[in-house]
BAPAZA-795145 format. One line per 5 residues: number of its first residue (from 1); their letters; for each residue x, y, z of N, C-alpha, C, O. Coordinates in steps of 0.1 Angstrom, whole numbers, plus 5000, padded with zeros to 4 digits. Example, Ala and Ser with C-alpha at 12.3 -4.5 7.8 and 13.67 -1.06 7.14 Angstrom:
BEGIN
1> AS> 5132,4943,5078,5123,4955,5078,5132,4967,5078,5142,4967,5085 ~ 5128,4978,5071,5137,4989,5071,5129,5000,5079,5134,5011,5080
This chain:
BEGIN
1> XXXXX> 4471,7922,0757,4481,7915,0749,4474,7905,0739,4477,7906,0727 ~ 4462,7893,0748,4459,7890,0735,4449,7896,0723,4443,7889,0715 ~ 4447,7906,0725,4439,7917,0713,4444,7917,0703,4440,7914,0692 ~ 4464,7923,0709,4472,7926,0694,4478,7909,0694,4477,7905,0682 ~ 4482,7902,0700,4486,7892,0690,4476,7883,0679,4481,7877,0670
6> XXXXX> 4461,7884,0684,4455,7881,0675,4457,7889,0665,4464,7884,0656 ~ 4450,7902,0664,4451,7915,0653,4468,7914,0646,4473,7924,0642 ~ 4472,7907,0646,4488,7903,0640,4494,7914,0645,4497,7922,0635 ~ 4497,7918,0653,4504,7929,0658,4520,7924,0662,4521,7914,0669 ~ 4530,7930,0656,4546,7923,0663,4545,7924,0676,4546,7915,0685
11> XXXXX> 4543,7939,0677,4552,7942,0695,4540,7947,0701,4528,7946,0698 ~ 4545,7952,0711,4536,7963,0723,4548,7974,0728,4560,7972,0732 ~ 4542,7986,0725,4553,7995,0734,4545,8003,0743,4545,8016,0742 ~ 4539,7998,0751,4530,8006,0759,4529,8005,0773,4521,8013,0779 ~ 4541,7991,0781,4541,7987,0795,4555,7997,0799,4566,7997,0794
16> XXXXX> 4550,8005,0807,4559,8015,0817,4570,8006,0828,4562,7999,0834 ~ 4582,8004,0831,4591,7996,0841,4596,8009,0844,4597,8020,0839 ~ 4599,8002,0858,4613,8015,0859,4624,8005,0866,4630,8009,0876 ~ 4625,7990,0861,4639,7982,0863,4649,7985,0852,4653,7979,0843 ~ 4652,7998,0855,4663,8004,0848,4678,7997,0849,4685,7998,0839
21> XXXXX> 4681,7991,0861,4688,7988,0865,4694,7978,0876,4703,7980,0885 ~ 4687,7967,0874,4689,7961,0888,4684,7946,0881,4672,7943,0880 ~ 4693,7941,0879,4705,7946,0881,4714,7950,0866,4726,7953,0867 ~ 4707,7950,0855,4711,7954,0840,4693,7963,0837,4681,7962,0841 ~ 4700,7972,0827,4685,7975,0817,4680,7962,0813,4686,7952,0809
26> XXXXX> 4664,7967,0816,4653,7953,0806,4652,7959,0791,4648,7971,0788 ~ 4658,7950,0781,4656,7953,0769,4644,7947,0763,4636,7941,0770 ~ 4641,7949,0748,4631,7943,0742,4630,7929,0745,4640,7926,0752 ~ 4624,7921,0744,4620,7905,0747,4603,7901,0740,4594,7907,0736 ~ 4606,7887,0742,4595,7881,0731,4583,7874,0749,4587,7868,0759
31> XXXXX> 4576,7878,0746,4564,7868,0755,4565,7856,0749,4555,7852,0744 ~ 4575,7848,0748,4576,7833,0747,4577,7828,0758,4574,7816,0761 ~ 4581,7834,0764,4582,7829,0782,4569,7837,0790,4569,7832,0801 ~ 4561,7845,0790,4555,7852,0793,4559,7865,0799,4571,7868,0796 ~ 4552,7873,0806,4554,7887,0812,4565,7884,0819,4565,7875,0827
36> XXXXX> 4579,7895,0818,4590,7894,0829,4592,7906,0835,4602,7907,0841 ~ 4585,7916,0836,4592,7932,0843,4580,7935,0847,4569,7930,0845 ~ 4585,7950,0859,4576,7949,0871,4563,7956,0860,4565,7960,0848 ~ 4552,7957,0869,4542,7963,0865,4540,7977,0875,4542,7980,0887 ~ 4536,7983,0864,4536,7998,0874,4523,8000,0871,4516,8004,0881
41> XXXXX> 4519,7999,0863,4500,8004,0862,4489,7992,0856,4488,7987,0845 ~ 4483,7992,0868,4473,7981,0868,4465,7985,0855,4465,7995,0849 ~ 4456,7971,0851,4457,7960,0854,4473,7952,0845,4477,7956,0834 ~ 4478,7945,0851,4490,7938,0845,4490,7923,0840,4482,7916,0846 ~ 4498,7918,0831,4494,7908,0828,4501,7897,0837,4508,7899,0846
46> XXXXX> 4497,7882,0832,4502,7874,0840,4514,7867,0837,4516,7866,0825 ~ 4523,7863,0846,4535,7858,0841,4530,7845,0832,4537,7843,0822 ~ 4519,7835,0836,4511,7826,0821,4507,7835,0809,4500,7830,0801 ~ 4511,7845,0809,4502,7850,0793,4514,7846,0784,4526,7849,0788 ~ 4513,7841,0777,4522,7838,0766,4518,7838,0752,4508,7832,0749
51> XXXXX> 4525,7844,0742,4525,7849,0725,4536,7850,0724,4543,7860,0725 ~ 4541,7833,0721,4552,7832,0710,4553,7842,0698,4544,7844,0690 ~ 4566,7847,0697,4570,7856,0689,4563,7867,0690,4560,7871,0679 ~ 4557,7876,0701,4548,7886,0702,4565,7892,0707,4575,7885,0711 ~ 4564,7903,0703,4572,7911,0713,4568,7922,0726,4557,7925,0727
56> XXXXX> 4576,7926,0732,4575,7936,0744,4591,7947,0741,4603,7944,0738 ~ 4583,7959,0742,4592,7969,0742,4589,7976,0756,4579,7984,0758 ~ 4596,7974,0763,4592,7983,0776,4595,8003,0774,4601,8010,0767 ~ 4591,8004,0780,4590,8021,0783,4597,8021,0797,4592,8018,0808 ~ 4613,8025,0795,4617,8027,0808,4619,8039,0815,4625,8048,0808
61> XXXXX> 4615,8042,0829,4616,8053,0834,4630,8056,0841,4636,8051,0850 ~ 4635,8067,0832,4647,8067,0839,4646,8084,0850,4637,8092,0850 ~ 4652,8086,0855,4652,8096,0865,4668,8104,0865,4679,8098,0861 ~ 4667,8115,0869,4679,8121,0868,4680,8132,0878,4675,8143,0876 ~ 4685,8129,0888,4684,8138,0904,4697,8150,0895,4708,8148,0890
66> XXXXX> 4689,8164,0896,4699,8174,0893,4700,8180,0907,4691,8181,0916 ~ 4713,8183,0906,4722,8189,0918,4722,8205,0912,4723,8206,0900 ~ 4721,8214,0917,4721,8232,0913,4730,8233,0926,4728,8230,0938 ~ 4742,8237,0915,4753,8246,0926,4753,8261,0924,4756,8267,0913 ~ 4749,8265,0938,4747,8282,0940,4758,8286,0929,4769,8283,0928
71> XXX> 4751,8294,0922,4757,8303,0907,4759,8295,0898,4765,8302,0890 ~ 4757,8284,0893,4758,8270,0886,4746,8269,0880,4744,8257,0876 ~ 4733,8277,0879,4720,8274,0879,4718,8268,0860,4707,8265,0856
């Protein structure tokens, strides 16, 4: 993170969540407060990293359990 906020970069869209839901979707957010959603692939940053006005666009994993009803394929 701080690579691109030095390199004047706005956002990051590159951290994977899958708090899709729990208990609301994580929307975009600024690292003014630091890192807030889970980390799924190491290394992750620290809830101290902070870059006022940096943004975070998370990458959410959503999942979709399909049901196949015999002849329904």
């Amino acid at each position: 993170m701080q690579f691109l906020a030095d390199n004047k970069f706005l956002y990051d869209s590159s951290m994977p969540t899958q708090s899709n839901s729990k208990p609301w979707p994580i929307f975009p957010y600024t690292l003014d407060n630091g890192f807030r959603q889970d980390c799924v692939i190491e290394p992750c940053p620290k809830d101290t990293d902070k870059h006022p006005g940096f943004w975070e666009v998370p990458i959410v994993d959503y999942w979709r359990k399909r049901v196949v009803i015999e002849g329904n394929a």
